[in-house]
Structure formats: structure tokens, C-alpha cells
C-alpha positions as CSV (number, residue, x, y, z in Angstrom):
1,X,0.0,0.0,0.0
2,X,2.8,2.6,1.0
3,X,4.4,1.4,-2.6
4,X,1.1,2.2,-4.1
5,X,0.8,5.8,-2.3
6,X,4.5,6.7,-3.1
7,X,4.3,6.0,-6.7
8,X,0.9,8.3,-6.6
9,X,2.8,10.7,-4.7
10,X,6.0,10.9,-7.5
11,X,3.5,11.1,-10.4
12,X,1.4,14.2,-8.7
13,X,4.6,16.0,-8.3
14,X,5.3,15.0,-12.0
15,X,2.1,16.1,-13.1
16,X,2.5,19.5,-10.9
17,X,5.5,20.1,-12.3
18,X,4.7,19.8,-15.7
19,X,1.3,22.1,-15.5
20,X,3.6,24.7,-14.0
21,X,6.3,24.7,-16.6
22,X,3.5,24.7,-19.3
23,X,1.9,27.8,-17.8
24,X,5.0,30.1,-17.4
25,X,6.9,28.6,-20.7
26,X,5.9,32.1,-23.0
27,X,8.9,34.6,-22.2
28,X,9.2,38.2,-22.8
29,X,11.4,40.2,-24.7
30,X,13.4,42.7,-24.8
31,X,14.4,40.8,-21.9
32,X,16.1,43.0,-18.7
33,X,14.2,45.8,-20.5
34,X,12.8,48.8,-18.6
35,X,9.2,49.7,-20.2
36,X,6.3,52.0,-20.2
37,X,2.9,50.9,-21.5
38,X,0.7,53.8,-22.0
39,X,-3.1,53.2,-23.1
40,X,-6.8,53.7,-21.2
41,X,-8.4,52.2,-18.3
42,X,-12.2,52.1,-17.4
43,X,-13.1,51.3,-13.9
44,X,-16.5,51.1,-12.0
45,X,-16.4,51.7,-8.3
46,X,-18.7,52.5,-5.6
47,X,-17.2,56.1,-5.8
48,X,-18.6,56.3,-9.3
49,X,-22.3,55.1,-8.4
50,X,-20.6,51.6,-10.6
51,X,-20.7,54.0,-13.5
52,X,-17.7,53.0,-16.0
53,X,-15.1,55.8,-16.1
54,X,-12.5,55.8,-18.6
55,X,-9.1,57.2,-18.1
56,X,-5.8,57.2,-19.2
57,X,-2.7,55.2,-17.7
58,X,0.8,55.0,-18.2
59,X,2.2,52.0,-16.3
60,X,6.1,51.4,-15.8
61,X,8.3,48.3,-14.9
62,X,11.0,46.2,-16.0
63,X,10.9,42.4,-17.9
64,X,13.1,40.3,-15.8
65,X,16.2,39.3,-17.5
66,X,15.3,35.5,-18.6
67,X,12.1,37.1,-19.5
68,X,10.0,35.2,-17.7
69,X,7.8,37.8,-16.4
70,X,7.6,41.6,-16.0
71,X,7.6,43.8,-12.8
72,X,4.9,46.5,-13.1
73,X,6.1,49.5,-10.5
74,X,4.3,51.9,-10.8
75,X,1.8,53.9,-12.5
76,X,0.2,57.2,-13.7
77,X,-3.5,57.7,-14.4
78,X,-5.4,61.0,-15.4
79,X,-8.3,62.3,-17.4
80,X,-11.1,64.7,-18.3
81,X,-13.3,62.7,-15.5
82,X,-12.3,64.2,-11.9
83,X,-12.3,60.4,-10.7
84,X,-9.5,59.6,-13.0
85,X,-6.8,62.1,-10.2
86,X,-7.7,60.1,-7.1
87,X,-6.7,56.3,-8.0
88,X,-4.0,54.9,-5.8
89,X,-2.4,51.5,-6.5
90,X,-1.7,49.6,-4.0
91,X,0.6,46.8,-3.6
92,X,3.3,47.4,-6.2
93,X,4.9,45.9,-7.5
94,X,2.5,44.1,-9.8
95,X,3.8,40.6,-12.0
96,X,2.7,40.4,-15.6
97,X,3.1,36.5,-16.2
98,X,2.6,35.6,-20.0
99,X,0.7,32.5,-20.2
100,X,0.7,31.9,-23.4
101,X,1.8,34.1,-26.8
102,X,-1.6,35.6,-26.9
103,X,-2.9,35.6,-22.8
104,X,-1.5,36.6,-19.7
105,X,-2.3,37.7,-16.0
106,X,-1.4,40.5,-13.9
107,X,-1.3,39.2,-10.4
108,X,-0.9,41.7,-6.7
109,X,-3.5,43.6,-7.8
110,X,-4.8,46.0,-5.6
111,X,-6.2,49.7,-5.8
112,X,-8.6,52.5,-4.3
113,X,-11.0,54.6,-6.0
114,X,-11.3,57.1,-2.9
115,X,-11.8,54.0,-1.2
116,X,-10.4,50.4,-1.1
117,X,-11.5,48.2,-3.8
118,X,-10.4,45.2,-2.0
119,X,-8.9,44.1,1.2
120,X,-6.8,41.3,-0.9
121,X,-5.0,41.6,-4.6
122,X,-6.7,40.2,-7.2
123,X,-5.2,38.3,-10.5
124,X,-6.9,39.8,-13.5
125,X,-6.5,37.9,-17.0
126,X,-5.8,39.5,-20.6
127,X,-5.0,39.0,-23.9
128,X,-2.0,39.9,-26.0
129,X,-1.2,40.5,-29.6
130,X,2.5,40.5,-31.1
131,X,1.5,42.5,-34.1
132,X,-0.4,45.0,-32.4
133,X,1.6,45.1,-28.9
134,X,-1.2,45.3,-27.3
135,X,-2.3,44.0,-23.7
136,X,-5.8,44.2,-23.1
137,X,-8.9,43.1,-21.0
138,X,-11.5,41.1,-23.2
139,X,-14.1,40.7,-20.2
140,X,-15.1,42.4,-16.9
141,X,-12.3,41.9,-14.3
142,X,-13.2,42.2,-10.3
143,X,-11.2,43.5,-7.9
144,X,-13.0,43.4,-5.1
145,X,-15.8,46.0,-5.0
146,X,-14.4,47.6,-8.3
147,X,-14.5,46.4,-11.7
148,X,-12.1,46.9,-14.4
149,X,-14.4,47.1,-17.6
150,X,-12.0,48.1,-20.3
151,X,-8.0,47.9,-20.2
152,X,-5.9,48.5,-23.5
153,X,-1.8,49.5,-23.1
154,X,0.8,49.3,-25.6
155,X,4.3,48.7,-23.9
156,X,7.1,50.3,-25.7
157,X,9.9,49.3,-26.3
158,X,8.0,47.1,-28.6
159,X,7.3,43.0,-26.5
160,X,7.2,40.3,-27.9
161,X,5.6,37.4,-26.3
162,X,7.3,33.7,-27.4
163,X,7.1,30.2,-26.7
């Protein structure tokens, strides 16, 4: 029995190990690069009645130098809408983990919208295109008591997502 339970043992660490090698195998590039990804954000939060507000953001980081992931540090966001001044992020840095060459997922996510959206970061999944270097959001994304509608950014330098 314990021959039986150590064999199902090895193979689940197999198996784990695998899953997790798949997940983070797209890389980066320009790997070690420092970037800024400029593009629009709309958010709905209790301080906008959950009416969408669009605004502008400017995030910054680096892409680690094997290119497995990028550090998102920090982050500017403005607008015409007087909600767009008072964002604060929260919990920087942020990891931008490319699942694949056209998905990925932000993970420590965490912000306030004159209030806290959430007490805990959230992991919020996107898409990615090589020919338009473009990250975006596809569908609603929750953090918390807010809700990230619409997110578009274009890193520059140019990435390039691989297997």
C-alpha cells in the first residue's frame, strides 16, 4: 500500500511540475528591459455610483532578464473625468506573467478609488497581440468591489511574447 501511495505521490509531483512549466513557458522580450505601457483604463467603483469611467494610464516596470515575467512599479492615471486624479495603487509591485503568446495575467493587484476596492490583490486575466503590442482586458475583471471594464496598453519598447 505505501508502494502504491508513493508512486501516486512521485507522479502528482510529476504532473504538478509539468502544469507549471506549461503555464509560465511564454517569455518576454526585450528581456532586462525597462518599459512604459501607455493606453486607457475604465473602472467602475462605488465612488462612481458603478458607472464606467475611462481614463488614461501610463504604467512602468521592467521584464526580468530570462524574460519570464515583467515587474509592473508603478503607474500614472489621469483624465477629463475628476475620478481619473484620485486612483491609488496599491501593492506594487504588480507581475505580468505571460501565459501563453496571446494571454497573460497580472497578479498583486490592488487599488482604491477614494476608497479600497479590495482588502486582498486580485489576479486579473488579458490577452495579448504580437503584431499590435497590445495588452488588453477582453471581459469584466473584479477587484473586489471595483471592476475593471475596459483595459488597452501598448508597452514600448515594442514585446514580444514567445514560446
Amino acid at each position: 500500500m505505501n508502494t502504491i501511495k508513493t508512486l501516486f505521490s512521485v507522479a502528482s509531483c510529476v504532473i504538478c511540475l509539468g502544469v507549471t512549466s506549461m503555464v509560465s513557458a511564454a517569455t518576454i522580450e526585450p528581456k532586462g528591459a525597462s518599459f512604459t505601457a501607455p493606453g486607457t483604463i475604465t473602472v467602475k467603483s462605488p465612488a462612481s455610483f458603478n458607472r464606467a469611467v475611462k481614463c488614461n494610464i501610463n504604467f512602468s516596470g521592467n521584464v526580468a532578464a530570462d524574460g519570464s515575467k515583467a515587474t509592473i512599479t508603478g503607474a500614472t492615471v489621469g483624465g477629463s473625468n475628476i475620478l481619473c486624479g484620485v486612483p491609488v495603487l496599491q501593492n506594487l509591485p504588480w507581475t505580468l506573467t505571460a501565459t501563453s503568446t496571446t494571454s497573460g495575467t497580472v497578479s498583486g493587484v490592488m487599488f482604491q478609488v477614494l476608497s479600497a476596492c479590495s482588502d486582498t490583490p486580485a489576479t486579473i486575466s488579458g490577452n495579448w497581440s504580437n503584431e499590435q503590442n497590445k495588452l488588453w482586458v477582453s471581459t469584466p475583471q473584479q477587484v473586489g468591489r471595483c471592476t475593471i471594464t475596459d483595459l488597452s496598453v501598448n508597452p514600448n519598447p515594442r514585446f514580444t511574447v514567445s514560446d
